[in-house]
VOGU-3710 file (C-alpha; in Angstrom, 3 decimals, decimal comma):
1> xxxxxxxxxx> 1,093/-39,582/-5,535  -1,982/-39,250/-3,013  -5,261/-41,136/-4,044  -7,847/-39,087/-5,050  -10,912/-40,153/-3,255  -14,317/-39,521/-5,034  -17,767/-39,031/-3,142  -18,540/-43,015/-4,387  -15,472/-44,037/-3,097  -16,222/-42,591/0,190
11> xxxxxxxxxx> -20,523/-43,310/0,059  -21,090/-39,439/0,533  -24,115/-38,064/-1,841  -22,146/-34,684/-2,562  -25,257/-33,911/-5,239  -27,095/-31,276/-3,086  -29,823/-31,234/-5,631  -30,437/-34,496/-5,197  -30,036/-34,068/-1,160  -32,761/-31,394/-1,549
21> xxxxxxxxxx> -35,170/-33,690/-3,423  -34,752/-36,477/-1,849  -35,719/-34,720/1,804  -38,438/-32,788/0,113  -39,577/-36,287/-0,687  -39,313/-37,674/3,092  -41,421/-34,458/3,691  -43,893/-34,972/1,731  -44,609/-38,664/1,860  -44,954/-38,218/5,342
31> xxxxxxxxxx> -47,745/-35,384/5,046  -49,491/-38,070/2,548  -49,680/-40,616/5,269  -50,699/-38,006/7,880  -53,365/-37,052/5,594  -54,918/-40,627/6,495  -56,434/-39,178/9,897  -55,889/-35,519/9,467  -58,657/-33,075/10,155  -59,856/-31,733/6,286
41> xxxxxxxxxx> -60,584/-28,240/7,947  -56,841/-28,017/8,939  -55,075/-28,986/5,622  -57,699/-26,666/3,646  -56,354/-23,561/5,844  -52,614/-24,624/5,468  -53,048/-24,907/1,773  -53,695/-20,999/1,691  -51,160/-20,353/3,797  -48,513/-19,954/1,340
51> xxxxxxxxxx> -50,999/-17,020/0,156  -51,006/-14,811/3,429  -48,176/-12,453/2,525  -47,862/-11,324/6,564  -47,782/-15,152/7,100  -44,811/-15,705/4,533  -42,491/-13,005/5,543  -42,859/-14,472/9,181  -42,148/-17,803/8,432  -38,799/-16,144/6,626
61> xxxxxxxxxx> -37,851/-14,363/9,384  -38,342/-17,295/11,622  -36,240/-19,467/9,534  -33,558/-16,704/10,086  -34,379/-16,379/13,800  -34,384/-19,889/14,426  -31,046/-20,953/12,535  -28,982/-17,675/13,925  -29,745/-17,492/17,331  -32,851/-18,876/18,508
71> xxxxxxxxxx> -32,719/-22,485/18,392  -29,140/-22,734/20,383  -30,918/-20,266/23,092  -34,056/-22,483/23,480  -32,083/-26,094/23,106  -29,108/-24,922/24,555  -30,398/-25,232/28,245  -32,638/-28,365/27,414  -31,322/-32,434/27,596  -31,281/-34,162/24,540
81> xxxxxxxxxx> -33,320/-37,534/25,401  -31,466/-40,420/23,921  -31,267/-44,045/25,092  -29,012/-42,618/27,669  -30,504/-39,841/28,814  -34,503/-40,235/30,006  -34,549/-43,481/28,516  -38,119/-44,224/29,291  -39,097/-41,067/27,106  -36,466/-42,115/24,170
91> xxxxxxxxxx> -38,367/-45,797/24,481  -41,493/-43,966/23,691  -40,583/-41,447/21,173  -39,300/-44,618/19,210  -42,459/-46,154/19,995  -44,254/-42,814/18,449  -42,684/-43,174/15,570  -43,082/-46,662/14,531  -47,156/-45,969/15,053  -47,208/-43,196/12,736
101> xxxxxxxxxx> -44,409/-44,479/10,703  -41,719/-41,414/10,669  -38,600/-41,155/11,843  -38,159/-40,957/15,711  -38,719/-37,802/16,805  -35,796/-35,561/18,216  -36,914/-33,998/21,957  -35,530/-32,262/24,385  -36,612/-31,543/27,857  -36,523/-28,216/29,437
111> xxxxxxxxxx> -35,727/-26,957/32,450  -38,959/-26,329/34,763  -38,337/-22,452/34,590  -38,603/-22,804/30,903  -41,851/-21,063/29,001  -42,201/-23,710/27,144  -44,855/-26,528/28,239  -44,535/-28,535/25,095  -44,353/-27,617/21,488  -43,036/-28,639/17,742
121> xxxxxxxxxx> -40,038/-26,098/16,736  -37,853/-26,041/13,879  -38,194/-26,559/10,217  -40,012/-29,112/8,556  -36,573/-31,413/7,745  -35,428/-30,068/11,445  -38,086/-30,516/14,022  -37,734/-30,852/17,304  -40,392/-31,585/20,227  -39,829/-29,259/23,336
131> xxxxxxxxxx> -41,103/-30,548/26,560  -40,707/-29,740/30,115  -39,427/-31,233/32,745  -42,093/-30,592/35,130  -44,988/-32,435/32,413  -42,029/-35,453/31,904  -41,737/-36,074/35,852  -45,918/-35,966/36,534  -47,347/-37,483/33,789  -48,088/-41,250/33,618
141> xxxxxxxxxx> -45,508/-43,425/30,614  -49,395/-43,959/28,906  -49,674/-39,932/29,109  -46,209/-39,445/28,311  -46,927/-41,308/24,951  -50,302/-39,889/24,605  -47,997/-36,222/24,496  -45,633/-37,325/22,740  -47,825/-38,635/19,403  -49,775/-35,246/19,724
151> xxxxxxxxxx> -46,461/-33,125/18,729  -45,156/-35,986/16,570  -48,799/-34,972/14,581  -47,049/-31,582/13,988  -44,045/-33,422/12,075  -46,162/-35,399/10,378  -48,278/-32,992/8,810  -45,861/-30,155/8,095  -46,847/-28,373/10,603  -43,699/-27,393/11,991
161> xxxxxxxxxx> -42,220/-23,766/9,902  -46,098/-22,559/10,860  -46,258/-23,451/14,426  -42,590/-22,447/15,103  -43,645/-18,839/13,583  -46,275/-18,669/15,726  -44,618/-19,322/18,967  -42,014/-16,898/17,897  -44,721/-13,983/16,959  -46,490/-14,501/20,533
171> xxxxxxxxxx> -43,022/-14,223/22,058  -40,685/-12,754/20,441  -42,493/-9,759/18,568  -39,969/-7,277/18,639  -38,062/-9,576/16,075  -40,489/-9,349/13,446  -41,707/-5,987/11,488  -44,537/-4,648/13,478  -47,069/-4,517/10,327  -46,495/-8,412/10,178
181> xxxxxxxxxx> -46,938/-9,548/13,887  -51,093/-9,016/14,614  -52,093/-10,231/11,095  -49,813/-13,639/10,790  -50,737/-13,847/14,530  -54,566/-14,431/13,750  -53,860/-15,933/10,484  -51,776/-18,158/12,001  -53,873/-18,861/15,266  -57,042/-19,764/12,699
191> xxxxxxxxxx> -55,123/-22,059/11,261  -53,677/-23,878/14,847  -56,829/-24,287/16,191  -57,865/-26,828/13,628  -54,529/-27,912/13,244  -54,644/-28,977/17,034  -57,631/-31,461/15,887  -55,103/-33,537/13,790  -52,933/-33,818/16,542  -55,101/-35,089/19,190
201> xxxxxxxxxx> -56,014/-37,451/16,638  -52,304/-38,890/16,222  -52,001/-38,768/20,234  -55,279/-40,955/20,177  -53,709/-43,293/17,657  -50,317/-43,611/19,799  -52,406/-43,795/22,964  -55,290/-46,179/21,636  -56,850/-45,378/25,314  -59,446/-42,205/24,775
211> xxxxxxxxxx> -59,034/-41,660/28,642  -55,500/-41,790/28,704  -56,028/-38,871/25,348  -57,722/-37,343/27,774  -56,320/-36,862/31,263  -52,970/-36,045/28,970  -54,691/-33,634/27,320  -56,113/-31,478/30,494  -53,309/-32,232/32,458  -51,211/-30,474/30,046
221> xxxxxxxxxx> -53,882/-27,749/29,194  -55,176/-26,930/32,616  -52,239/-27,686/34,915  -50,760/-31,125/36,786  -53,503/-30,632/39,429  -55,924/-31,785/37,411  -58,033/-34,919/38,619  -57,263/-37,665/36,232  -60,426/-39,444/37,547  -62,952/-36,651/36,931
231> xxxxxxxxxx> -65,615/-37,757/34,966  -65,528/-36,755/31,461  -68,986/-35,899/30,252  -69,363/-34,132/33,542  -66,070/-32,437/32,865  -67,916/-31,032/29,340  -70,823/-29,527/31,341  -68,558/-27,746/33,930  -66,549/-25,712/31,346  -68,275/-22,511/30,167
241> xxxxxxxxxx> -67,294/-20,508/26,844  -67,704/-23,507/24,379  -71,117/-22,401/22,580  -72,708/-19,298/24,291  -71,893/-15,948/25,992  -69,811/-13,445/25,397  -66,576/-15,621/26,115  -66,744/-17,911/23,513  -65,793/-14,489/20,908  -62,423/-14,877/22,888
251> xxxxxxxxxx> -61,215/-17,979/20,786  -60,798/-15,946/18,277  -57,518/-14,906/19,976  -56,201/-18,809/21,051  -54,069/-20,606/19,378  -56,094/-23,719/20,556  -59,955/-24,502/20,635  -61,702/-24,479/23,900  -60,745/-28,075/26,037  -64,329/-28,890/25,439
261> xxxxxxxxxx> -64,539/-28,658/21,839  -61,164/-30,647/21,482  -62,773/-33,245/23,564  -65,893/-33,663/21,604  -63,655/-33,597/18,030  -61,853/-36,791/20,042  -64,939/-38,526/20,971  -66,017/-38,378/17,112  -62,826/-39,577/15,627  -62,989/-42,180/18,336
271> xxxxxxxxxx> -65,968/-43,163/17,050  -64,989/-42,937/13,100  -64,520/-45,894/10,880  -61,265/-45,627/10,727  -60,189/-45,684/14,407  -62,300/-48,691/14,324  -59,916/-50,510/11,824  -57,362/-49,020/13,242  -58,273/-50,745/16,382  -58,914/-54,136/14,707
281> xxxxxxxxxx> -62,269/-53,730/14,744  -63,298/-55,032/11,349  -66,995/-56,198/11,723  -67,708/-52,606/13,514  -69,542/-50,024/11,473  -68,202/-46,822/12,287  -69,199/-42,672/11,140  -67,515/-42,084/7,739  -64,470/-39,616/7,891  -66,613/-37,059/5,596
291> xxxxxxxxxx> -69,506/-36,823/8,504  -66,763/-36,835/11,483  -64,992/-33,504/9,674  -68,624/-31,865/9,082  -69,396/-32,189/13,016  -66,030/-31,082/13,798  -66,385/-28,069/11,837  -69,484/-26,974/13,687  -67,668/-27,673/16,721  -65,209/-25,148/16,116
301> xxxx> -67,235/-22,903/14,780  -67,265/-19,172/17,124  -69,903/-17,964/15,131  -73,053/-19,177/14,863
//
């Protein structure tokens, strides 16, 4: 007579309720510590989310998009970084997640020819970090860490089903029922540009180095021939479209606030209590998170 082998025997959890919880759990404990540094303005638009009908039947059709086809297409011509494989960026990506204590992030390089710079896709329980080649071979290990925290920010705050949808809207329209696209799209893009603000803050808190935040930042943004030594606050009064003119109106239509504004929102948090205990500096008196999320707002406001 065979043995009969039961899922204790074996230490296999065959209870998919309890599967389902317990990841749900992971999910959400993580968003609670993300909530730590997160920008209020972006958790206050996420939280209505679930409310924007156009948004909704995206994120379903994503989910299908993503698990039929769409994922193998995008991974299947990237490298899986492992401890093997671009070891220096596995070294970091385990260093990203001890910081912000999750799991360490899955990422994959892609090819150069790839139209993807760098960006958080999958599901909230399956994310992955996309990042090309071209960013991993110019950017400095410091930089490289500096990236990766900023799209280990999208894990850690749920991000992940919204900015996967929205990638997915801007390129694969045709996929989605037209009378969804343009509404989720601005929905959607409302929402990333203050969810960007959290995750320059987590790239500041795997960086510690505001520079380094930085020169990662508008290397990525504005292309590798950016001038890491340019001089910051000069750098602010060079860029137009941040408060005045007709340009600025054109935000309305990014996914991500001007460079400038994301900039300034750094400064601030640099400057917030909390980075300041963050950094060990306990006799420092730093601006309360409350008054660092009221300037930020008017920093992202478009209109006046």
């Amino acid at each position: 007579m065979k043995a009969r082998y039961t899922p204790s025997m074996i230490g296999v959890d065959f209870d998919f309720a309890r599967y389902v919880a317990r990841r749900r759990g992971q999910v959400e404990q993580r968003a609670r510590d993300g909530a730590a540094y997160a920008y209020t303005g972006a958790r206050k638009v996420q939280r209505t989310l679930s409310g924007a009908k156009p948004v909704v039947l995206a994120i379903e059709a994503t989910n299908r998009l993503w698990r039929s086809a769409a994922k193998s297409e995008l991974l299947g011509t990237a490298v899986r970084v492992t401890d093997q494989q671009f070891p220096k960026l596995y070294t970091i990506a385990r260093q990203v997640g001890h910081t912000l204590a999750i799991d360490t992030p899955d990422i994959y390089v892609a090819p150069s020819s790839s139209s993807v710079r760098a960006h958080t896709l999958g599901t909230d329980d399956d994310p992955y970090i996309v990042i090309n080649s071209e960013l991993v071979e110019r950017l400095s290990d410091p930089e490289l860490l500096s990236l990766v925290g900023h799209y280990a920010g999208d894990i850690q705050n749920n991000h992940v089903v919204y900015s996967t949808a929205l990638y997915y809207l801007n390129n694969s329209a045709m996929s989605f029922v037209r009378w969804i696209v343009q509404p989720a799209i601005m929905t959607l893009q409302a929402w990333s540009r203050r969810a960007q603000i959290t995750c320059d803050r987590a790239a500041l808190i795997c960086s510690r180095d505001l520079r380094v935040t930085f020169t990662s930042l508008m290397k990525t943004e504005l292309g590798l021939e950016h001038d890491p030594g340019i001089d910051i606050d000069g750098y602010l009064e060079q860029l137009p479209g941040t408060r005045t003119g007709i340009g600025k109106y054109g935000e309305l239509f990014r996914s991500n606030p001007y460079l400038p504004k994301r900039v300034q929102a750094l400064k601030l948090f640099f400057a917030s209590a909390f980075f300041k205990r963050y950094m060990g500096e306990t006799t420092g008196e730093g601006l309360p998170a409350e008054a660092v999320d009221r300037e930020v707002a008017q920093i992202l406001k478009v209109f006046s």
